[in-house]
N, CA, C and O atoms as a GROMACS GRO file, in nm:
protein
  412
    1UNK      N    1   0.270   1.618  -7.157
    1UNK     CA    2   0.344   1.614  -7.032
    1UNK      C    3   0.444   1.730  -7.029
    1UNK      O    4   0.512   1.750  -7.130
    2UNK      N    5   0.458   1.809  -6.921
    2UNK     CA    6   0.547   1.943  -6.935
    2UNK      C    7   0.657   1.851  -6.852
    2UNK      O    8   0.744   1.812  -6.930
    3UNK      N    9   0.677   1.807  -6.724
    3UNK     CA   10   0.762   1.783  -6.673
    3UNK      C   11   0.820   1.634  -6.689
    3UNK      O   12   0.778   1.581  -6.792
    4UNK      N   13   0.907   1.550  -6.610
    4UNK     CA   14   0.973   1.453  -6.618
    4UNK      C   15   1.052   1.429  -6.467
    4UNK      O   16   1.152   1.500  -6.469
    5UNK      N   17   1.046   1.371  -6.366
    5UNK     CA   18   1.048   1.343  -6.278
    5UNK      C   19   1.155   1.217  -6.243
    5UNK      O   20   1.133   1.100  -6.277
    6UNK      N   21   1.306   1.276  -6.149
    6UNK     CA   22   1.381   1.164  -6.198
    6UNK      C   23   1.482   1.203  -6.019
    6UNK      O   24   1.496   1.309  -5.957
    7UNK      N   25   1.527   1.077  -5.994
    7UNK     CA   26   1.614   1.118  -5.878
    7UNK      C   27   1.748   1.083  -5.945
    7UNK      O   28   1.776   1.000  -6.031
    8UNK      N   29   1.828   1.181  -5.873
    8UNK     CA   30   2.001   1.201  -5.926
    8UNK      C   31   2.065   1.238  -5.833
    8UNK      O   32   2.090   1.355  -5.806
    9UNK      N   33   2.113   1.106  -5.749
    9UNK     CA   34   2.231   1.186  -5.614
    9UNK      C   35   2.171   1.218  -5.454
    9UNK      O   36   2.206   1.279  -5.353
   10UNK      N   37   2.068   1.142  -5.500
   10UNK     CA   38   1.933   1.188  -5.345
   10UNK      C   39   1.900   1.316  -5.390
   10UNK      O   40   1.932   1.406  -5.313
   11UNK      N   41   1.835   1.356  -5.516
   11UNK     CA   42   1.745   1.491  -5.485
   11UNK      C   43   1.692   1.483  -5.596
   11UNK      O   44   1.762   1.480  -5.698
   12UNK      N   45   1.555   1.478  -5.600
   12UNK     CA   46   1.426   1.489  -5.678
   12UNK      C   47   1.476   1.584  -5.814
   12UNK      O   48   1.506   1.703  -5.817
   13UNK      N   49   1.475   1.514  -5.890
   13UNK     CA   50   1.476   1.649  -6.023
   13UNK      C   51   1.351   1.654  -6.062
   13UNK      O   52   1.277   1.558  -6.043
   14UNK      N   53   1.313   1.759  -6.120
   14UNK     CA   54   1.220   1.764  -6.183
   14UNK      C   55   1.227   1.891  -6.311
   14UNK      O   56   1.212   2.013  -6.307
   15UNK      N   57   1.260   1.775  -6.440
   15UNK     CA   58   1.272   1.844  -6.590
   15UNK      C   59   1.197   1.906  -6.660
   15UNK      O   60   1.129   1.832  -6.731
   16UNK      N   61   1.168   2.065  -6.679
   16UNK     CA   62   1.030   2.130  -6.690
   16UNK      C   63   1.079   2.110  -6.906
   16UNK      O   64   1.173   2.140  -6.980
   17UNK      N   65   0.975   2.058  -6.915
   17UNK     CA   66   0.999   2.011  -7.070
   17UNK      C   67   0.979   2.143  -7.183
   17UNK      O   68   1.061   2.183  -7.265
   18UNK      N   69   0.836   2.197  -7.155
   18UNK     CA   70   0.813   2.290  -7.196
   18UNK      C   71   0.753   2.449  -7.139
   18UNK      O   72   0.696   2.424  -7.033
   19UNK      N   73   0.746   2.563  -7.159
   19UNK     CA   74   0.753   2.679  -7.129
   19UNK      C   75   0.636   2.673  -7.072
   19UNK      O   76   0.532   2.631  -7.122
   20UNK      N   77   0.661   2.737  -6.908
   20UNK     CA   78   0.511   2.776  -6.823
   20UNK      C   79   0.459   2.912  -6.829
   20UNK      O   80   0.502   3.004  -6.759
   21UNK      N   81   0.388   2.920  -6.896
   21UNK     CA   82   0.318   3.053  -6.987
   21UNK      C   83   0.167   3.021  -6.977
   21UNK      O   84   0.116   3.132  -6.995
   22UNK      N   85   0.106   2.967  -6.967
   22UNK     CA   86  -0.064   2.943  -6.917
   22UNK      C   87  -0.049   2.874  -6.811
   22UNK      O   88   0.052   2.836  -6.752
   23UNK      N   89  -0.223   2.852  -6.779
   23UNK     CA   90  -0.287   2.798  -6.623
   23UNK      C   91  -0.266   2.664  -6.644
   23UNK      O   92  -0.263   2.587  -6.547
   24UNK      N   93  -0.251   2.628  -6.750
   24UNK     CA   94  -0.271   2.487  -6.791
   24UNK      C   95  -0.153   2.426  -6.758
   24UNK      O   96  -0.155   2.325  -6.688
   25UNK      N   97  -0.016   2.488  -6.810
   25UNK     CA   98   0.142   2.452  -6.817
   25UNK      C   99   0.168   2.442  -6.637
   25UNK      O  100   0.237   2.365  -6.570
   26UNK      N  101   0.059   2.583  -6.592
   26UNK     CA  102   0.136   2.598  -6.450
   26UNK      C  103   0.082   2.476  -6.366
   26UNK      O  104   0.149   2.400  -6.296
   27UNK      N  105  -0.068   2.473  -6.393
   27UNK     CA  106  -0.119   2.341  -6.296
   27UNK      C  107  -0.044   2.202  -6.296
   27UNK      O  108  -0.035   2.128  -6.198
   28UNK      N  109   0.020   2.172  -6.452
   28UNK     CA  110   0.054   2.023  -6.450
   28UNK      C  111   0.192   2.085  -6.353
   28UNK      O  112   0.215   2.027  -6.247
   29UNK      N  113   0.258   2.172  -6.385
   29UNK     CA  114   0.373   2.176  -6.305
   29UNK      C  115   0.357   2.177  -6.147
   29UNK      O  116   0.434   2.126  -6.066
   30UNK      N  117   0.248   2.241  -6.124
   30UNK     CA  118   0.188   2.203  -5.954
   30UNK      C  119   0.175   2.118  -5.935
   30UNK      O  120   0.225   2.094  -5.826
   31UNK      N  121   0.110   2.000  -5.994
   31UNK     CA  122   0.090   1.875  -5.950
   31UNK      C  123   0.224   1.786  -5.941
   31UNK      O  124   0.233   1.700  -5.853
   32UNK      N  125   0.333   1.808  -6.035
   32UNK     CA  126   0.423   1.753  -5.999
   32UNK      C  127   0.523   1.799  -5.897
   32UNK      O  128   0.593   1.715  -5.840
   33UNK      N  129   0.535   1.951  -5.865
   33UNK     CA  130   0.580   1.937  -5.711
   33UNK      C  131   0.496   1.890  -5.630
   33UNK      O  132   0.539   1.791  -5.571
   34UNK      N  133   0.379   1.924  -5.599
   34UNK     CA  134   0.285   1.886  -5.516
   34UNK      C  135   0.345   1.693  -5.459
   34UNK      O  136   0.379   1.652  -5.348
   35UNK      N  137   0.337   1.642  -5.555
   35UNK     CA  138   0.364   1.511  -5.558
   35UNK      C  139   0.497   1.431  -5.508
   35UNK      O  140   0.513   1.317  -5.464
   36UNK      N  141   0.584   1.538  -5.532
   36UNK     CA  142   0.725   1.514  -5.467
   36UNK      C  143   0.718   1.573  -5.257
   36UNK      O  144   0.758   1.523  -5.152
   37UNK      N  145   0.659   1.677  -5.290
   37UNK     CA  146   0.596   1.739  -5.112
   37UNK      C  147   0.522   1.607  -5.095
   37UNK      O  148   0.578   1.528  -5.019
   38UNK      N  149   0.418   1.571  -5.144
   38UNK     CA  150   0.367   1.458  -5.021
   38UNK      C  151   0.421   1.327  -4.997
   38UNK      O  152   0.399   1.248  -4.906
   39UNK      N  153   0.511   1.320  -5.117
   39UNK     CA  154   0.608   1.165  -5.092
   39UNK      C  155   0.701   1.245  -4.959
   39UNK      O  156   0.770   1.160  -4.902
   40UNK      N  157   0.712   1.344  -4.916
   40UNK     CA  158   0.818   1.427  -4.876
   40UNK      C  159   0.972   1.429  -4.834
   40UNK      O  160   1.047   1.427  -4.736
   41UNK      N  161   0.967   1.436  -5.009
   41UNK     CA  162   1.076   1.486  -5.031
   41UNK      C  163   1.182   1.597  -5.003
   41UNK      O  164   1.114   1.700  -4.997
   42UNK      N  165   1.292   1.626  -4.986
   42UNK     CA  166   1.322   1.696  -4.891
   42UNK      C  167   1.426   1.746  -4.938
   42UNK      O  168   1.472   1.841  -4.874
   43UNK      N  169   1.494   1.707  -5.056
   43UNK     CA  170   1.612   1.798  -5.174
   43UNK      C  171   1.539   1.807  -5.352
   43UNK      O  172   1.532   1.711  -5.430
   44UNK      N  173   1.499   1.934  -5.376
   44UNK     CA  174   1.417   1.890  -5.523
   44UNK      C  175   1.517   2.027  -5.589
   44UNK      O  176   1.559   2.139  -5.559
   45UNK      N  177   1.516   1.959  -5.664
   45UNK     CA  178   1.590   2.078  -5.825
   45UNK      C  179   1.542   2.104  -5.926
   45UNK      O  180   1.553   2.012  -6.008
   46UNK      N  181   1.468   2.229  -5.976
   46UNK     CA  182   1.403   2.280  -6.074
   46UNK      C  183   1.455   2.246  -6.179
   46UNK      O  184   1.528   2.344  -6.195
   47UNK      N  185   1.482   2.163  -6.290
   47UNK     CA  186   1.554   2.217  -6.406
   47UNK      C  187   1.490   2.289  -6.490
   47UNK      O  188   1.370   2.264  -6.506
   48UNK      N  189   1.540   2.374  -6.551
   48UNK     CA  190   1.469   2.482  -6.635
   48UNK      C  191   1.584   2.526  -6.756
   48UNK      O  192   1.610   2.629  -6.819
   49UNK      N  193   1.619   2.436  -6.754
   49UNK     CA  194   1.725   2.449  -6.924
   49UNK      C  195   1.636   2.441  -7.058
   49UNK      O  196   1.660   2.496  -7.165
   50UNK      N  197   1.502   2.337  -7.016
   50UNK     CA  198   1.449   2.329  -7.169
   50UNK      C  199   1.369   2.422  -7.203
   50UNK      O  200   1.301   2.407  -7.304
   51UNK      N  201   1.359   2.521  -7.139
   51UNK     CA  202   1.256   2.637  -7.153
   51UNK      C  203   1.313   2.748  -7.188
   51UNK      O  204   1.433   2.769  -7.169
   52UNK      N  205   1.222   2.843  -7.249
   52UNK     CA  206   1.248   2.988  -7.300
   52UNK      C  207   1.176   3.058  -7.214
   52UNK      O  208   1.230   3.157  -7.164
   53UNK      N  209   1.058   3.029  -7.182
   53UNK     CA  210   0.942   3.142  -7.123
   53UNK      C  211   0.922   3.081  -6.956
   53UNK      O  212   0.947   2.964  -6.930
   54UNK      N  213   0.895   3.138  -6.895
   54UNK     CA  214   0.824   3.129  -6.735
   54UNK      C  215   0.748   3.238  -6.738
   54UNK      O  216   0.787   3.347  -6.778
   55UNK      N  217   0.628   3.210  -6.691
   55UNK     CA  218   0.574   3.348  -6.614
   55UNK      C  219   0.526   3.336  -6.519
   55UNK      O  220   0.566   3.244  -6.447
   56UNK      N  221   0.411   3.429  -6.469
   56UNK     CA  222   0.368   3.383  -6.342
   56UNK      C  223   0.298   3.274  -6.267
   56UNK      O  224   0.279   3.257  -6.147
   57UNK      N  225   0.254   3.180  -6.414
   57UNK     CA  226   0.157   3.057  -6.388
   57UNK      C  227   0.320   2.978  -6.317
   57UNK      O  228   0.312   2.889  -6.232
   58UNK      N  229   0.404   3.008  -6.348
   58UNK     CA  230   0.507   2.920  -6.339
   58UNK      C  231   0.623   3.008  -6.237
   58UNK      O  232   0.724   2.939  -6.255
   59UNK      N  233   0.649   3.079  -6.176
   59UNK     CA  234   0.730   3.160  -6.056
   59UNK      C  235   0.589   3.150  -5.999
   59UNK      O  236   0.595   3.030  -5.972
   60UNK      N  237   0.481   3.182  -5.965
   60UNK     CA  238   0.393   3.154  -5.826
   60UNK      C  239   0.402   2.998  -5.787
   60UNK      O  240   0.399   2.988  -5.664
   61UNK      N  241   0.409   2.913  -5.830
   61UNK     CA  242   0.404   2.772  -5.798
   61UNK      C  243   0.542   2.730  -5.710
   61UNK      O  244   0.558   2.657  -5.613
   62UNK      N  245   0.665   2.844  -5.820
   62UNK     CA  246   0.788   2.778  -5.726
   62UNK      C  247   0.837   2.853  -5.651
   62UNK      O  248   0.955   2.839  -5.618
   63UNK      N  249   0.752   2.963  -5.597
   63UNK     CA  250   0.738   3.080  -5.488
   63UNK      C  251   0.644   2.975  -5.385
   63UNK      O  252   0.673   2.988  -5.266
   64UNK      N  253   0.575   2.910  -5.404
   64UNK     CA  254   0.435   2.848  -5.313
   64UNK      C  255   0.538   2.690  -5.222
   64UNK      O  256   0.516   2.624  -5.120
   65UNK      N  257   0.621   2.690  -5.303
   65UNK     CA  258   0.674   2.492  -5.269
   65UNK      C  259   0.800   2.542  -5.234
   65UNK      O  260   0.866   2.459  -5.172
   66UNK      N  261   0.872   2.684  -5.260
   66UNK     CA  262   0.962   2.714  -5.197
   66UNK      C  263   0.941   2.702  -5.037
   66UNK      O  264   1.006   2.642  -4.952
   67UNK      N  265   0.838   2.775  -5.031
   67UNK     CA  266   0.813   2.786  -4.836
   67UNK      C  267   0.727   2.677  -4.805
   67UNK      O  268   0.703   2.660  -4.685
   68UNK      N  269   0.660   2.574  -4.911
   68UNK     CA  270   0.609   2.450  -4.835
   68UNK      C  271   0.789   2.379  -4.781
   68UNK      O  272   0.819   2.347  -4.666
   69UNK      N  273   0.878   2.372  -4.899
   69UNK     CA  274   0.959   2.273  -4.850
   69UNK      C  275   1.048   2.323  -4.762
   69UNK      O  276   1.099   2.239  -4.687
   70UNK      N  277   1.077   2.422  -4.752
   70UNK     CA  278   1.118   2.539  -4.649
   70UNK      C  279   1.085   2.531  -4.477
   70UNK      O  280   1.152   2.535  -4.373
   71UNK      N  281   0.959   2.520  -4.509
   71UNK     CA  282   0.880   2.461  -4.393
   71UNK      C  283   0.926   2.320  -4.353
   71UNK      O  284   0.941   2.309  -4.232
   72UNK      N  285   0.949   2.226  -4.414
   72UNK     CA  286   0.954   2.100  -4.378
   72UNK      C  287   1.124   2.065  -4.366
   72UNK      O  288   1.170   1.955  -4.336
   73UNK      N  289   1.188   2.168  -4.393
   73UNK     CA  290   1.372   2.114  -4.373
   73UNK      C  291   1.419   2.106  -4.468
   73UNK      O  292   1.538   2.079  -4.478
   74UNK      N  293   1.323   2.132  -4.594
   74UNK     CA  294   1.339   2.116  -4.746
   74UNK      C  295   1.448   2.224  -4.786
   74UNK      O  296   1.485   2.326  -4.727
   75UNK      N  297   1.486   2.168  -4.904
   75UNK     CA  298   1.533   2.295  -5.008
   75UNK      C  299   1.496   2.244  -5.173
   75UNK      O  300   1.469   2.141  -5.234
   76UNK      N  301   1.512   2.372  -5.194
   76UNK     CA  302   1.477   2.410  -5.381
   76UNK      C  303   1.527   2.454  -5.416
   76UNK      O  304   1.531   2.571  -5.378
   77UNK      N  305   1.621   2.409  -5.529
   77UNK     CA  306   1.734   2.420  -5.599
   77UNK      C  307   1.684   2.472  -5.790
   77UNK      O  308   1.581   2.424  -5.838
   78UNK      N  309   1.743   2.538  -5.846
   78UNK     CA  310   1.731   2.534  -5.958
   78UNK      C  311   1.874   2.516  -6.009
   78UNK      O  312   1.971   2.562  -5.949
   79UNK      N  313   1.886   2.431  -6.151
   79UNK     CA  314   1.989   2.421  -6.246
   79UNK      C  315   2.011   2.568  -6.263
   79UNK      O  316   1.930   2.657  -6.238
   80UNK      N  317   2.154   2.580  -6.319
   80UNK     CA  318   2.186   2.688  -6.352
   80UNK      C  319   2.125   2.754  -6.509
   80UNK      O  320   2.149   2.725  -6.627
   81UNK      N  321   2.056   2.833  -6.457
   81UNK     CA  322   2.018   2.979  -6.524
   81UNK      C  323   2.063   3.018  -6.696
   81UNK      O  324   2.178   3.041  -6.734
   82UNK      N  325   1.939   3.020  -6.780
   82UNK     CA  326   2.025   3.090  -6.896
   82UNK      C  327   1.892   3.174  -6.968
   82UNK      O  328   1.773   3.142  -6.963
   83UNK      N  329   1.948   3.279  -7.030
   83UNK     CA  330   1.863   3.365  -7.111
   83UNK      C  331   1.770   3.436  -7.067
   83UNK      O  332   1.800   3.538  -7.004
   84UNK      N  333   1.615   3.396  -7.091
   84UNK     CA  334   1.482   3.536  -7.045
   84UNK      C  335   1.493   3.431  -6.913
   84UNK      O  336   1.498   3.490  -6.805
   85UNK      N  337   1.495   3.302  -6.908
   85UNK     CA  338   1.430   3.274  -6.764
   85UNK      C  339   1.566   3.325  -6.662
   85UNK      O  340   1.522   3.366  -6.555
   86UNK      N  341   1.682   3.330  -6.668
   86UNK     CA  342   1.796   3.400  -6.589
   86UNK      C  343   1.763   3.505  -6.554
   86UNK      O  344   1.761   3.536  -6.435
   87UNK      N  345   1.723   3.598  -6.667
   87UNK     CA  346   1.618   3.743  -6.622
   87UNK      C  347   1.510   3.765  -6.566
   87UNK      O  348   1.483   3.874  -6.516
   88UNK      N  349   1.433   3.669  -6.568
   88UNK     CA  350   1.295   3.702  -6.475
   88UNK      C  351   1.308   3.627  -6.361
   88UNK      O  352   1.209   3.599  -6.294
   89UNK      N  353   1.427   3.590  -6.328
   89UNK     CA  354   1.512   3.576  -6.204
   89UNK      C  355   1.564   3.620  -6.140
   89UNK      O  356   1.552   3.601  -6.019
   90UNK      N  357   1.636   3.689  -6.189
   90UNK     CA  358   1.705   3.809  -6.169
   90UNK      C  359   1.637   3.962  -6.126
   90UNK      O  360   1.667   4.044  -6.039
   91UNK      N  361   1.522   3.956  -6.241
   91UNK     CA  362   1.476   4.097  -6.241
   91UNK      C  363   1.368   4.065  -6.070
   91UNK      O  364   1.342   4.162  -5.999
   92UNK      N  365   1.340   3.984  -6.048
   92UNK     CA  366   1.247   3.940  -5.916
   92UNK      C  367   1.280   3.883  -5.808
   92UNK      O  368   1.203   3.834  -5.725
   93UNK      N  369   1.482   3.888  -5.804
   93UNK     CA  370   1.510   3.809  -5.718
   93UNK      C  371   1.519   3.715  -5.675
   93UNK      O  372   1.575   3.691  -5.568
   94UNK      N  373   1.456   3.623  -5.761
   94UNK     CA  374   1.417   3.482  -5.706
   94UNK      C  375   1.603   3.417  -5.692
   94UNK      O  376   1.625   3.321  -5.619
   95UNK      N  377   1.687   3.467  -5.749
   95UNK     CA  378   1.838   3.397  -5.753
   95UNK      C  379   1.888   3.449  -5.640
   95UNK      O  380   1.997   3.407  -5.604
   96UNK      N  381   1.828   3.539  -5.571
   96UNK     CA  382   1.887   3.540  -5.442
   96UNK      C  383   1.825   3.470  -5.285
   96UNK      O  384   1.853   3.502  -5.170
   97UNK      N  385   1.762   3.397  -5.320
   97UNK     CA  386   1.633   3.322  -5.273
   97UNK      C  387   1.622   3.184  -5.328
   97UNK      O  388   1.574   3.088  -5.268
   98UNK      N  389   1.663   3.184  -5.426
   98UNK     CA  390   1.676   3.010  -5.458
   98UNK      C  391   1.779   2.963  -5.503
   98UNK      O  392   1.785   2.994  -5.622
   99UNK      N  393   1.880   2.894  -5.468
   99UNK     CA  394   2.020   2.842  -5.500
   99UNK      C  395   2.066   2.748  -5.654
   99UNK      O  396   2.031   2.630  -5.663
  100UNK      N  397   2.106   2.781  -5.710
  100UNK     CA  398   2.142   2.704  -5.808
  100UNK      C  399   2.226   2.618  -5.791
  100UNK      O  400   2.319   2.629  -5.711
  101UNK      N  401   2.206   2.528  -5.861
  101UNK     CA  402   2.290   2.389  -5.809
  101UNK      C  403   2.331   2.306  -5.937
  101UNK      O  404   2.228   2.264  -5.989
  102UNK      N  405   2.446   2.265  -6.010
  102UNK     CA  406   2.475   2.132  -6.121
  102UNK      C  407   2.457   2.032  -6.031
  102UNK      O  408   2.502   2.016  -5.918
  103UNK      N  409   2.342   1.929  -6.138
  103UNK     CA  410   2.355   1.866  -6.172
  103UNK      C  411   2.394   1.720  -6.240
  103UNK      O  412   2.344   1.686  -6.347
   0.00000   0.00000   0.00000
């Protein structure tokens, strides 16, 4: 199981357990936004504290559910930022485009 799925305060968390670096890491992580969009949900927060690595199996998915929930009145939040994943945030913008939020 990569993720962990928990509400805190009215907004969907969802705890990425381990590093999305293959197709495999990225799909289970699709299915669990996917799953929060069709309950539709409408405040969700990335956490990404337990991880070292993201790549693209894992920024295309939360590039894809950014503008599904976007679309729907939604927002997507990530915990605040540390280390390589702060940087491949940074280096791609995504922190100016997706809001960080505690927790």
């Amino acid at each position: 199981m990569i993720t962990k799925t928990e509400k805190i305060g009215g907004k969907s968390v969802i705890r990425v357990l381990k590093d999305i670096d293959d197709m495999k890491a990225g799909e289970e992580f699709k299915m669990a936004l996917m799953e929060l969009y069709k309950e539709g949900e409408k405040e969700v927060v990335i956490d990404l504290r337990q991880i070292n690595l993201i790549n693209s199996h894992g920024i295309g998915k939360i590039l894809m559910f950014y503008r599904r929930f976007k679309a729907i009145g939604g927002e997507l939040y990530v915990t605040p930022l540390r280390g390589s994943v702060r940087e491949i945030f940074e280096s791609l913008m995504l922190d100016k485009l997706i809001p960080e939020i505690r927790i």
